[in-house]
C-alpha positions, 0 to 999 in steps of 0.5 A, a space after each residue: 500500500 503506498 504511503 509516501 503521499 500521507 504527511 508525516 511527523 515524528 512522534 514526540 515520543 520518539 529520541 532525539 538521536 534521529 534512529 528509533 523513532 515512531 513516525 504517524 501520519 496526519 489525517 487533516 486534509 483528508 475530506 472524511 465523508 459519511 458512508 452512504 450506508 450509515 443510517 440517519 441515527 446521527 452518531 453510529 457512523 462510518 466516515 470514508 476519505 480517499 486517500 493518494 495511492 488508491 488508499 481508503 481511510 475509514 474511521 468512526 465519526 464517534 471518534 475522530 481522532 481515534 485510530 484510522 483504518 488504511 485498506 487498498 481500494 480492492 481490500 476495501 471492495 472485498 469487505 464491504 463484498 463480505 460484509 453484505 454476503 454475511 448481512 443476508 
């Protein structure tokens, strides 16, 4: 999955010495969007944003500063794929 698009930074956890850092990427200037699939209840929502590379970020709108899920494009068809087939 190409990542070198995304920005990113160096955790502020991480060593001065430059060697073992933890590097996180920023999702600010993704456009999140509501999936077409999440209801009208207001708050129990998936939020999608395309990310470069063919990426797909997928997040809980509860939580929006919460973890991020990165899949290609293709991985993402074949969940939403799966999770149909096992909705009927």
């Amino acid at each position: 999955m190409p990542l070198e698009n995304l920005n990113w930074r160096r955790s502020t956890h991480s060593g001065p010495n430059g060697g073992e850092c933890v590097e996180l990427a920023s999702f600010t200037t993704a456009h999140w969007r509501k999936s077409t699939r999440s209801g009208e209840n207001g708050g129990n929502c998936v939020q999608l944003a395309g990310m470069a590379g063919a990426v797909v970020a997928v997040r809980d709108s509860k939580d929006p500063d919460g973890p991020v899920l990165l899949l290609t494009a293709a991985a993402f068809r074949a969940a939403i794929a799966n999770i149909s087939a096992s909705s009927t």
